[in-house]
N, C-alpha and C positions, 0 to 999 in steps of 0.2 A: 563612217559611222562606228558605233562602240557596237563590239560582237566579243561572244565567250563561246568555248568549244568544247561540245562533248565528246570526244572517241578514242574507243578504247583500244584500235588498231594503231600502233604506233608506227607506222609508215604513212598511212592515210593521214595521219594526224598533222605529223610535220608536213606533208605535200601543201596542206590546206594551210596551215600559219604562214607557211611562206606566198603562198596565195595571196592571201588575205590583206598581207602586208604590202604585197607587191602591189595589192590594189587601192592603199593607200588609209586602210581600215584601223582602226585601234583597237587590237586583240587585247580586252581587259585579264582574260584567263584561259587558262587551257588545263583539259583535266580528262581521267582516263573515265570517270563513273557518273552517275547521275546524282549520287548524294555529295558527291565534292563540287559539285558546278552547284547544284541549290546554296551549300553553304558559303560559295564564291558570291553567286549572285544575294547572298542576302544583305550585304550594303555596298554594293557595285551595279548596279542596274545598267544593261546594258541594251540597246536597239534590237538586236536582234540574238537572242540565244540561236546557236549551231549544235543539233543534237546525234548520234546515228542511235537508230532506232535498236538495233541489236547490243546492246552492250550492261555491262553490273547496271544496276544490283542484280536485276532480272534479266531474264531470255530479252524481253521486250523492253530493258531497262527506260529506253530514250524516251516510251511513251509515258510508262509512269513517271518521269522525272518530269514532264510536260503537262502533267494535270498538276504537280506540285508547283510549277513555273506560275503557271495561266493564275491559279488560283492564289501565290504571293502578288505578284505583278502582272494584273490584267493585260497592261497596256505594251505588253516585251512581246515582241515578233517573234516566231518559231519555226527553226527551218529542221526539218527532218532530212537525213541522210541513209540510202540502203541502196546495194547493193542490187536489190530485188524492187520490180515495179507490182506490189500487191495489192489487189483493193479491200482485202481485208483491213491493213493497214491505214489505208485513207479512208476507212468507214469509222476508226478507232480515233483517227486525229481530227475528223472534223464535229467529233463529237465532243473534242476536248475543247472547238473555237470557229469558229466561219469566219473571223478578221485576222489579219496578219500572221498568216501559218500556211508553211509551205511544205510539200515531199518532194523532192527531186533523188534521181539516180547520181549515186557518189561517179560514176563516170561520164555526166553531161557537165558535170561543174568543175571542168578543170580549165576553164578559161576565164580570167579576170572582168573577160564583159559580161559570159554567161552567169558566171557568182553574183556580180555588182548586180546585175539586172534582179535576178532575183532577192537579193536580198533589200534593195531599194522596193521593189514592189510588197513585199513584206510588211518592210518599216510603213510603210506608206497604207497600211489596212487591209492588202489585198491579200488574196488565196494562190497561191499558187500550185499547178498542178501536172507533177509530170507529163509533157504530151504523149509519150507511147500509151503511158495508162489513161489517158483522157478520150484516147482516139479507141483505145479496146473496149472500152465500156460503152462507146455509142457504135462503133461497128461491127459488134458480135454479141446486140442482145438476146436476150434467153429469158425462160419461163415466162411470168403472167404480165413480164410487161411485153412480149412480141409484138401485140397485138397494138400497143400504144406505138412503139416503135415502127409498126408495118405504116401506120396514119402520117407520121411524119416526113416531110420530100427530104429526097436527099441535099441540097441546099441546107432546110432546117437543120439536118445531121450534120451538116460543116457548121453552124453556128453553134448549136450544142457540144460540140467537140472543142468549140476556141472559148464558148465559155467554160467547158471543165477547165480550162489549162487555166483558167484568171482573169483573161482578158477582157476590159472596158469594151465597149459597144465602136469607141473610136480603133483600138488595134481591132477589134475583129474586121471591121468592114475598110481599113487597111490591106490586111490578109487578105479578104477575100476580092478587093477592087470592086469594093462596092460603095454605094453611101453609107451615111451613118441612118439614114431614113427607113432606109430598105435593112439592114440591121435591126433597129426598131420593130418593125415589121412581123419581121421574119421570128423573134424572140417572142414578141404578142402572141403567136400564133403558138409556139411552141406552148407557152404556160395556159391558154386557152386546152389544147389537146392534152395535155398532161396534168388535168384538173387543177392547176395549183387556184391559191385560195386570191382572189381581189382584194381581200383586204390587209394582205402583207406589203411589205416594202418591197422596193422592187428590188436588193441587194438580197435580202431574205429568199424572194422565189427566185433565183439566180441560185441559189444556193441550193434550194427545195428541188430545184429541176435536175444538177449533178446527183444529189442524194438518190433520186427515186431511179437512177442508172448505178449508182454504188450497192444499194439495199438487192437490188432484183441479181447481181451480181454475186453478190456475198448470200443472199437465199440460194443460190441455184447450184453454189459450189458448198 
């Protein structure tokens, strides 16, 4: 697929082009800041922008440059890259999109299957989400959602945990050696306990049920 690259570490930089290529991907550009990749990407549109979150213009350049992305080109996939698994940060970028936008740690993606994976998941609409961070934010709640979290079985906590990470209803119940029925199930129940609303979509409360584990996280810290 066509991909461009934000990062302003130039050792990390080239590790990932050689990556990238090795995986058989068409790196349209490479650039060390977030206003050179916008002006790249303004007649080169590419599948999936590669951003790290820490870099120019600003502290948190990758994100600003991500609102400017989302907002020329709705339809470009966004992969964030750090260093750090923070959920402040994933409270900031699912705010800029819920379809094709991912955080991963810059040292889980150094393998050409782990990259592909994720960045085909990406292109393809979906969210992806670090699992260490996916897995801390349903096994170490805090504040006023305890009590929502005490109502859920442990089970539901392993479905809530493969849905933070992106995963379809089909890899979850993969993962866990179960059906796709009892997966069903089991996510009914979750959005029934966790008030979400009936009359959204069911991609939308997927998303509303990560949120209401990011928010209670980012209030607490």
């Amino acid at each position: 697929m066509r991909v461009a690259l934000a990062e302003d570490g130039a050792l990390f930089r080239e590790g990932l082009l050689m990556l990238l290529r090795a995986a058989g991907h068409e790196v349209v550009g490479c650039t060390a800041d977030g206003d050179a990749l916008v002006d790249l990407l303004a007649d080169q549109p590419v599948d999936v922008a590669i951003l790290d979150i820490r870099m120019p213009p600003e502290p948190d350049g990758g994100l600003v440059t991500a609102e400017r992305l989302r907002a020329a080109h709705p339809g470009m996939g966004l992969l964030f890259l750090s260093h750090y698994a923070e959920s402040h940060y994933l409270v900031r970028i699912l705010q800029i999109g819920t379809d094709g936008i991912g955080y991963r740690l810059k040292e889980k993606v150094g393998s050409v299957d782990v990259l592909t994976d994720t960045l085909t998941r990406i292109r393809d609409g979906e969210i992806v989400i670090e699992p260490v961070l996916a897995k801390r934010l349903v096994q170490r709640p805090q504040g006023d959602r305890k009590q929502v979290v005490d109502s859920l079985s442990a089970r539901e906590l392993e479905v809530l945990g493969l849905m933070a990470e992106g995963r379809s209803n089909n890899g979850i119940a993969t993962e866990l050696f179960v059906t796709q029925k009892a997966v069903e199930k089991h996510i009914a129940n979750i959005f029934d306990k966790l008030g979400l609303p009936n009359d959204a979509t069911a991609h939308h409360r997927r998303v509303l049920a990560v949120l209401t584990y990011l928010r209670s996280q980012r209030d607490d810290g």
